[in-house]
RODO-2510 file (C-alpha; in nm, 4 decimals, decimal comma):
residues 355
     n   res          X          Y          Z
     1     x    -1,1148     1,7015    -4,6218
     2     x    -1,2603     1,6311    -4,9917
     3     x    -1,5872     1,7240    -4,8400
     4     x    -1,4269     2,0600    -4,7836
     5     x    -1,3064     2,1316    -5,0558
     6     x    -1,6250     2,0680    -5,2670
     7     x    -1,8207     2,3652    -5,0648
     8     x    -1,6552     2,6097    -5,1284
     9     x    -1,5665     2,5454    -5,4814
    10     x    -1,9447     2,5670    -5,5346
    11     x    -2,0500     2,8524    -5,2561
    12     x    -1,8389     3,1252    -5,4020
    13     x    -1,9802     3,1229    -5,7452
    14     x    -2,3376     3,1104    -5,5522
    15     x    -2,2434     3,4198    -5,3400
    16     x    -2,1091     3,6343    -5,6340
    17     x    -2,4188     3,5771    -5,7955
    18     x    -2,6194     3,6592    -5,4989
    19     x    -2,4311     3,9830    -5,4524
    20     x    -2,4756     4,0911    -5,8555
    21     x    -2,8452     4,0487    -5,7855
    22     x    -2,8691     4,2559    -5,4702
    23     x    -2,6992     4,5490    -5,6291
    24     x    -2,8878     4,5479    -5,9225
    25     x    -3,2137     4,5924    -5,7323
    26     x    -3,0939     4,8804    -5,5669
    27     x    -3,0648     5,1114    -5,9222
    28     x    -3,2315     5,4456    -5,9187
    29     x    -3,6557     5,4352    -6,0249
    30     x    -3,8243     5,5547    -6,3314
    31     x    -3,8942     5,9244    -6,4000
    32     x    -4,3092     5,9704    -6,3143
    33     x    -4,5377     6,2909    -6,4118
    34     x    -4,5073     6,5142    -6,1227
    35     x    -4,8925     6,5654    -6,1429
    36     x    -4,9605     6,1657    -6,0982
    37     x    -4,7310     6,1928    -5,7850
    38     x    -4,9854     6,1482    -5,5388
    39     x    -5,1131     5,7534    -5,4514
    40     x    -5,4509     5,7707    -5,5712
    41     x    -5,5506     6,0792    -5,7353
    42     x    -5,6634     6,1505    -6,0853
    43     x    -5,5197     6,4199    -6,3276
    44     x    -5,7981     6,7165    -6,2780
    45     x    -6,0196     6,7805    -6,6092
    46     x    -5,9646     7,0849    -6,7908
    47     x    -6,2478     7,3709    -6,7326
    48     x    -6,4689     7,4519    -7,0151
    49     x    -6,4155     7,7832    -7,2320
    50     x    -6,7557     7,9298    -7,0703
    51     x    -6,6349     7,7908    -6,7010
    52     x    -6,3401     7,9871    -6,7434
    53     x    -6,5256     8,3021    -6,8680
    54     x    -6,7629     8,3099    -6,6314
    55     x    -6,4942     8,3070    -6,3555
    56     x    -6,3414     8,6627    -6,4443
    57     x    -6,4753     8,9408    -6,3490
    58     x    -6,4167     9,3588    -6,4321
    59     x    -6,3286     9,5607    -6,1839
    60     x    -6,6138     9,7440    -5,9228
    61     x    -6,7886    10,0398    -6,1000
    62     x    -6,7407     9,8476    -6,4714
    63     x    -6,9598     9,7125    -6,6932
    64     x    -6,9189     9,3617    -6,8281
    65     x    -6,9697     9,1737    -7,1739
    66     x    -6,8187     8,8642    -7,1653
    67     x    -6,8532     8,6719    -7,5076
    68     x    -6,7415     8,3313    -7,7196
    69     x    -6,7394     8,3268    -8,1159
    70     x    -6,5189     8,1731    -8,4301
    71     x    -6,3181     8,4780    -8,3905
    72     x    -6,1868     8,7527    -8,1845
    73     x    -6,3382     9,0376    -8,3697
    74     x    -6,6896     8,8501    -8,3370
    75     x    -6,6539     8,7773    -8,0202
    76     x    -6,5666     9,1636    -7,9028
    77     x    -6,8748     9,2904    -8,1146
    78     x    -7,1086     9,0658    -7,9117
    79     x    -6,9593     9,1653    -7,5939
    80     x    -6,9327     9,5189    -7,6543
    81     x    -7,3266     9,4660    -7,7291
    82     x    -7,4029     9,2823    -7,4103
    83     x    -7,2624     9,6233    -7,2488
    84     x    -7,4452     9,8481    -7,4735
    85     x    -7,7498     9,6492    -7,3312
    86     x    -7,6668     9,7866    -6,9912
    87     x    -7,7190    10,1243    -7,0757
    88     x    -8,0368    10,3074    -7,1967
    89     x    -7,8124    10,4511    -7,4882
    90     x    -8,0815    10,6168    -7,7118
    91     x    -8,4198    10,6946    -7,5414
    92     x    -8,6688    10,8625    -7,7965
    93     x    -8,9498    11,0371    -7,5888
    94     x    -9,2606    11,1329    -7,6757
    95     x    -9,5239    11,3519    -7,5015
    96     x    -9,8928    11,2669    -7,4792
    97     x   -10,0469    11,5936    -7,3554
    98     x   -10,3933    11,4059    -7,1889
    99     x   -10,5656    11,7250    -7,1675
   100     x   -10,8989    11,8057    -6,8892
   101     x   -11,1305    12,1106    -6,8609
   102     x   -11,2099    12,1652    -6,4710
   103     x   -11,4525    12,4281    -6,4037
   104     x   -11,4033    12,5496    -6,0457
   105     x   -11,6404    12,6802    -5,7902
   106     x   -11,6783    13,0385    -5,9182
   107     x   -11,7632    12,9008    -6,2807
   108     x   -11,4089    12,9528    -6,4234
   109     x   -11,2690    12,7393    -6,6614
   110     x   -10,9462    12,6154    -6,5658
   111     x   -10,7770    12,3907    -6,8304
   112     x   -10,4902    12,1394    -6,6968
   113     x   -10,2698    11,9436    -6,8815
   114     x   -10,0457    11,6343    -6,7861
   115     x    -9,7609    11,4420    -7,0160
   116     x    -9,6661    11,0862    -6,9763
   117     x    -9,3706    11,0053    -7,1091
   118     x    -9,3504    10,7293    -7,3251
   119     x    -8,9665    10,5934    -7,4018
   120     x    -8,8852    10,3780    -7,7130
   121     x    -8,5492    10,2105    -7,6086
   122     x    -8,3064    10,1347    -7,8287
   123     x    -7,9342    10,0354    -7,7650
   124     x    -7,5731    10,1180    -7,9360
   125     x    -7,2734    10,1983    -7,7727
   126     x    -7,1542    10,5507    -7,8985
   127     x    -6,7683    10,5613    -7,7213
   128     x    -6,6374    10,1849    -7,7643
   129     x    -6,3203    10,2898    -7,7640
   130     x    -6,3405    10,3242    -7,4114
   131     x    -6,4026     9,9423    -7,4250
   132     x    -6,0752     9,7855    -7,2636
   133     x    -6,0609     9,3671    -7,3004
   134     x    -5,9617     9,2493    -6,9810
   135     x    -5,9056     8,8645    -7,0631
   136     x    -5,8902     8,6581    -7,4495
   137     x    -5,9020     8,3063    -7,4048
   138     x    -5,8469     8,0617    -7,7507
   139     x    -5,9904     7,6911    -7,6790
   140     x    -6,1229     7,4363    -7,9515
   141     x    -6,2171     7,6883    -8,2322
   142     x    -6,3622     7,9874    -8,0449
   143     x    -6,2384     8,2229    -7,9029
   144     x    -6,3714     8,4084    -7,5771
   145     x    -6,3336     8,7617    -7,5056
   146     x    -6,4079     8,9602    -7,1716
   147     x    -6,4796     9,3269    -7,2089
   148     x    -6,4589     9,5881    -6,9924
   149     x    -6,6144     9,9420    -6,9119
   150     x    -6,5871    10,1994    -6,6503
   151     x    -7,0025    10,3867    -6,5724
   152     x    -6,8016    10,7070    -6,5998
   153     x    -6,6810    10,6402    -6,9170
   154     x    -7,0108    10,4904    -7,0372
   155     x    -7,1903    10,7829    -6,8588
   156     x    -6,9522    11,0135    -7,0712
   157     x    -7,1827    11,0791    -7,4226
   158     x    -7,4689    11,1248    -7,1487
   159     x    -7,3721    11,3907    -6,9398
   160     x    -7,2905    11,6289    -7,2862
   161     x    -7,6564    11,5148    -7,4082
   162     x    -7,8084    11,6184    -7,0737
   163     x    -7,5964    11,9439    -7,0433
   164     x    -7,7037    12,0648    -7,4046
   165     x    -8,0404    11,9022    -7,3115
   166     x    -8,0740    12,1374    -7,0265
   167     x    -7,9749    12,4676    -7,1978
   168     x    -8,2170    12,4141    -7,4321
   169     x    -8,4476    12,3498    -7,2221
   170     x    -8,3613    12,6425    -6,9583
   171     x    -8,3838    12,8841    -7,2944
   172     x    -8,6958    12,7598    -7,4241
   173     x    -8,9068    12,8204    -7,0376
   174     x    -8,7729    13,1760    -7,0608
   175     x    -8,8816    13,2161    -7,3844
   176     x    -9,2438    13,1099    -7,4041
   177     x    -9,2604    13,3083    -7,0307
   178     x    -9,1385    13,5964    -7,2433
   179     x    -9,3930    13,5288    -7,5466
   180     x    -9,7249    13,7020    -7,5957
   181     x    -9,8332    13,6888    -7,9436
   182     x   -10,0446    13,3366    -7,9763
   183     x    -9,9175    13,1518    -8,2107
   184     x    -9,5503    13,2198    -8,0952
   185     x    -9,6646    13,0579    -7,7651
   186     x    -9,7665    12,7816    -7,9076
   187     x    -9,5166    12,7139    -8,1056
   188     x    -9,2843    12,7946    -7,8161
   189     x    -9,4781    12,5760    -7,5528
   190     x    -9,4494    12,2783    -7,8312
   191     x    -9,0812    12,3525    -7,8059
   192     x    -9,0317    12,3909    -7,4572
   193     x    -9,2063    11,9829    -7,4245
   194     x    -8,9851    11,8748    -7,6879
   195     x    -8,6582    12,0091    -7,5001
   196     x    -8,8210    11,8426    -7,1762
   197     x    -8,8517    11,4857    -7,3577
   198     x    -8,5148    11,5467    -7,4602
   199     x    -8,3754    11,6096    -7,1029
   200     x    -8,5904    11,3933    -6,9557
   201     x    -8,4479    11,1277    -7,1833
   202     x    -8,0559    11,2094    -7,0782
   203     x    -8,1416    11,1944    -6,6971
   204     x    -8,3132    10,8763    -6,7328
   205     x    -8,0197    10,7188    -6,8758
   206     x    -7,7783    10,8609    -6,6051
   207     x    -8,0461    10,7681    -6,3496
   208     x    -7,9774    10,4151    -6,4696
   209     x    -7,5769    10,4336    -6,4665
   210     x    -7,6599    10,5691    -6,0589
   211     x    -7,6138    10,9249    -6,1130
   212     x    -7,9250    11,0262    -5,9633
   213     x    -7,8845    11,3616    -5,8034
   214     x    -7,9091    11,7536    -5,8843
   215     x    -8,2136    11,7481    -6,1370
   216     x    -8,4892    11,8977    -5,8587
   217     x    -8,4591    12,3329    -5,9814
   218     x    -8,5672    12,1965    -6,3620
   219     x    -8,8087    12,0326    -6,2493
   220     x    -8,9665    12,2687    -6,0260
   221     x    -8,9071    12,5517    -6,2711
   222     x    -9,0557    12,3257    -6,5625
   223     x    -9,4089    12,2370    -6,3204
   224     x    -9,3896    12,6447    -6,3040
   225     x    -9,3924    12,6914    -6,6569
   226     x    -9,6698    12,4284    -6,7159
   227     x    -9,8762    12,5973    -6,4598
   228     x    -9,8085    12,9457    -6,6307
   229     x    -9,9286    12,8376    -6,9720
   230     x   -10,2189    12,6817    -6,8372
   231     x   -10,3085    12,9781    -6,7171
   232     x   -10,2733    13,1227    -7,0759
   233     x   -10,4715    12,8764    -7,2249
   234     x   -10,7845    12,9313    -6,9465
   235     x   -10,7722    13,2257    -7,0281
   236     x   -10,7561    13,2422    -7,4729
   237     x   -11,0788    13,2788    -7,6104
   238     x   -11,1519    13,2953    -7,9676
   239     x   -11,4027    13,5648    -8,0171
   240     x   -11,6515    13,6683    -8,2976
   241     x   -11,7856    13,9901    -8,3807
   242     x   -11,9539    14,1289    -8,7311
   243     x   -12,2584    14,1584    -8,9596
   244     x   -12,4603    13,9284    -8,7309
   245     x   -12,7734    14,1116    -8,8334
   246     x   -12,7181    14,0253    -9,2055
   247     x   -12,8681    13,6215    -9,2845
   248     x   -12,4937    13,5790    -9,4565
   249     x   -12,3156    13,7084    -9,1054
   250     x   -12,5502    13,5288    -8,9111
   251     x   -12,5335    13,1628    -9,1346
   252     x   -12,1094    13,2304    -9,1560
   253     x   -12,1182    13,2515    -8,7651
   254     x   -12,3151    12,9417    -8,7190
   255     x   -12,0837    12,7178    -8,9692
   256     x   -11,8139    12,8350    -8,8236
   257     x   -11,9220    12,7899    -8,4556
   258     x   -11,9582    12,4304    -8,5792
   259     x   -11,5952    12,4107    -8,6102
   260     x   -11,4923    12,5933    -8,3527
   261     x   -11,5653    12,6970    -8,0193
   262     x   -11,7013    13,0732    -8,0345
   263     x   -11,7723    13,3280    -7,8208
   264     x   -11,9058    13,7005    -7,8909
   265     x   -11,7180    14,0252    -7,7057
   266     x   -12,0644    14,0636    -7,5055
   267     x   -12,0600    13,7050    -7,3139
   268     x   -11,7216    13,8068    -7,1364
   269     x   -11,4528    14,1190    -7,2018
   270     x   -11,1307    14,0281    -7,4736
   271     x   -10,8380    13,9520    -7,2726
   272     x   -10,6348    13,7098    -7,4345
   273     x   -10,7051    13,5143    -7,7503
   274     x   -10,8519    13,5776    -8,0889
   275     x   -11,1187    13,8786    -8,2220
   276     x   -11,2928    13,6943    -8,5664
   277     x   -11,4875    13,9913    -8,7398
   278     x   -11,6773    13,9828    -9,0616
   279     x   -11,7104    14,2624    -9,2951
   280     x   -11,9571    14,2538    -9,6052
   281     x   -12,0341    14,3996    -9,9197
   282     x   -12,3216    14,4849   -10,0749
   283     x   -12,4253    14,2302   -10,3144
   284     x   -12,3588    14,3383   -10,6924
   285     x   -12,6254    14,2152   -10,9216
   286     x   -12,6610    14,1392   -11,3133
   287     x   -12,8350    13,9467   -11,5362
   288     x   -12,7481    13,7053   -11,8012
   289     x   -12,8588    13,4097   -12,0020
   290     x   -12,9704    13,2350   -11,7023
   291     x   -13,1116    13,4912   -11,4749
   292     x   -12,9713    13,7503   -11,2431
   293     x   -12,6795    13,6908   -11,0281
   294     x   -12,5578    13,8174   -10,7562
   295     x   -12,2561    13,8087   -10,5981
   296     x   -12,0974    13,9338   -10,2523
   297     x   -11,7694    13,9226   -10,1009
   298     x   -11,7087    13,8774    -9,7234
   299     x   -11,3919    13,8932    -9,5750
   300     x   -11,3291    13,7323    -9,2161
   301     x   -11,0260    13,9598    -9,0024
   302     x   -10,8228    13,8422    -8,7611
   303     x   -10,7267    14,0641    -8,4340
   304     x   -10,5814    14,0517    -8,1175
   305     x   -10,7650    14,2037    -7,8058
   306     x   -10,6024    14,5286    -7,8911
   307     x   -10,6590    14,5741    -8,1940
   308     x   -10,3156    14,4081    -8,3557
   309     x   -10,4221    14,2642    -8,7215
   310     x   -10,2824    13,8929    -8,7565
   311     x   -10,4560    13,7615    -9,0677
   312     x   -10,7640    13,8775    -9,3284
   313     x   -10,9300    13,5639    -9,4958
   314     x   -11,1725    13,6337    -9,8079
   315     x   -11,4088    13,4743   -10,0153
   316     x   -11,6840    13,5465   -10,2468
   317     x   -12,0908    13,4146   -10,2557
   318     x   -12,2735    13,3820   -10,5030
   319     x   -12,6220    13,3510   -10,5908
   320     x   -12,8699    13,2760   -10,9304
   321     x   -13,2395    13,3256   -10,9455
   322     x   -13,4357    13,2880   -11,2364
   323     x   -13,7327    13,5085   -11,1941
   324     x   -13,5502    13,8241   -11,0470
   325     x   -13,3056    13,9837   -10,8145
   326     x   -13,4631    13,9196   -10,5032
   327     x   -13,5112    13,5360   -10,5502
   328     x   -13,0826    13,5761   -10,6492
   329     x   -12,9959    13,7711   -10,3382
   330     x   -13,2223    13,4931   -10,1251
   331     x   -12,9694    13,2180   -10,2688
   332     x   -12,6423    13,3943   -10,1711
   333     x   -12,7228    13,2986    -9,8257
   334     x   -12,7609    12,9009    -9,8865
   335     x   -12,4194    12,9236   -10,0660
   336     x   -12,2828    12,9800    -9,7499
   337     x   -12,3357    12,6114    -9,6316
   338     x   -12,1289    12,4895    -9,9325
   339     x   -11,9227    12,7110    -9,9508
   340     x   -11,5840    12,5368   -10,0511
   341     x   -11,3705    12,8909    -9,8645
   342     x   -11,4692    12,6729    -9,5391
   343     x   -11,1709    12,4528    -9,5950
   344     x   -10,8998    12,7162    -9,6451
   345     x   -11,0681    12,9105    -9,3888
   346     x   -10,9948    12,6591    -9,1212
   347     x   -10,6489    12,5928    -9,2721
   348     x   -10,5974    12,9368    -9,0729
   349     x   -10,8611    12,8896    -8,8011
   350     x   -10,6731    12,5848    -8,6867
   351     x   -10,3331    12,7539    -8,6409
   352     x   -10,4812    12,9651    -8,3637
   353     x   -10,6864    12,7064    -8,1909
   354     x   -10,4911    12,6895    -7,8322
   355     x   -10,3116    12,3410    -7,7721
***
């Protein structure tokens, strides 16, 4: 009965410590990062500011520059260049006119000329205010910028350069068609290729933003016009008629035919081009402390076919002879050769040379 009494004196205090402990294990767990949740998976690492950029993307039909720098206005400016790279923005054209004289079967010159166009490319973006930033990202110091832009709205500046483009160069083919005098064609033909360069220029650009259709009538109407002054030019002659019979006349005809290409009204009848004649006077003679001289003037006119004046060039010879008259007249004709008129002569000369 002592026995007894001794257990449970000694298993109570045993089992109210055993039932403390059992409800203290049973307390509610420690708050955990939701993203470490998962048994055995590591946080994901943070994508790079150029990862992330390179993931976005514009719309279809939009140009992209996509860009990083210190700051946001940097970083726009170098995108909105990246898209100003995408489009031929300023094409300055040149013409080479490689020129060849064909002579066909029945012996008649034909004269054809071909242009190559030759495009210096530069790039700026003339409407970047139809730039729209899609995304702006901020990470570490830089800043990252993607820009956006529709082809019509880049295409915009470049459809009213090819419109004006085109009426120019639609005015200047009816023009030189309508032109006769010489050096109005010329001067209208070098128009006409400069208004071509220019158009040329605008559809290139739009060629390269895909607009690619409805140029075929200019350029069938402009191969017309080419062919049409071509003709004109086959058929512009410079001619030379005068005092041939004179030794001045004849020596003036052979410096000049030196310089340029020269052919007298009998080879072939004035159609189109240039009539050179020569008029002379008779030399006027005196003496003084070193001889006689003598002195003539010439004058070289300037005609059309028909008989239309365009220009009258002078000049004056001279000549010195020591024992008389005769030996003085004799050196008027080797002042001819150097003759300093030669040079303002072909000032003139050159403006009607066919191009």
């Amino acid at each position: 009965m002592k026995t007894k009494v001794n257990f449970f004196r000694f298993a109570m205090p045993l089992l109210a410590l055993m039932a403390i402990m059992g409800c203290s294990s049973n307390g509610p767990a420690p708050a955990t990062n939701p993203s470490t949740q998962s048994a055995g998976v590591a946080p994901s690492s943070q994508k790079s500011l150029g990862e992330e950029l390179r993931m976005l993307r514009c719309p279809e039909e939009n140009l992209q520059g996509t860009a990083t720098a210190e700051d946001y206005d940097q970083a726009l400016d170098i995108a909105i260049t990246k898209i100003a790279a995408q489009i031929q923005s300023s094409v300055t054209a040149s013409n080479t006119a490689v020129k060849r004289e064909q002579v066909n079967a029945d012996g008649k010159e034909k004269i054809e000329s071909s242009f190559e166009i030759q495009s210096n490319v530069t790039t700026q973006l003339r409407n970047r205010q139809d730039v729209h930033v899609q995304k702006t990202l901020a990470r570490d110091g830089l800043v990252g910028v993607v820009a956006c832009m529709s082809v019509e709205d880049a295409a915009k500046p470049y459809r009213q350069d090819y419109q004006s483009a085109r009426d120019a160069l639609v005015s200047s083919m009816a023009v030189l068609e309508m032109t006769s005098h010489p050096l109005e064609k010329f001067s209208n033909y070098d128009k006409m290729v400069e208004a071509y360069a220019t158009y040329k220029s605008a559809v290139q650009i739009l060629e390269s933003l895909g607009f690619k259709d409805g140029y075929g009538d200019i350029e069938e109407n402009y191969a017309k016009a080419q062919e049409s002054y071509n003709d004109f030019k086959s058929r512009y002659k410079i001619y030379f008629e005068g005092s041939l019979e004179a030794d001045e006349g004849s020596k003036i005809f052979q410096e000049l035919s030196k310089r340029v290409f020269l052919q007298t009204i009998l080879d072939s009848a004035c159609e189109i081009g240039l009539v050179l004649s020569l008029e002379l006077s008779d030399p006027k003679c005196k003496e003084g402390g070193f001889g006689v001289t003598c002195t003539e003037v010439v004058a070289l006119n300037g005609s059309s076919c028909k008989g239309e004046t365009y220009f009258t060039l002078g000049a004056t010879l001279k000549g010195v002879g020591r024992l008389d008259e005769a030996e003085a007249k004799s050196k008027i004709v080797n002042s001819v050769e150097k003759g300093d008129f030669f040079a303002d002569w072909m000032k003139e000369l050159n403006r009607w040379i066919a191009r």
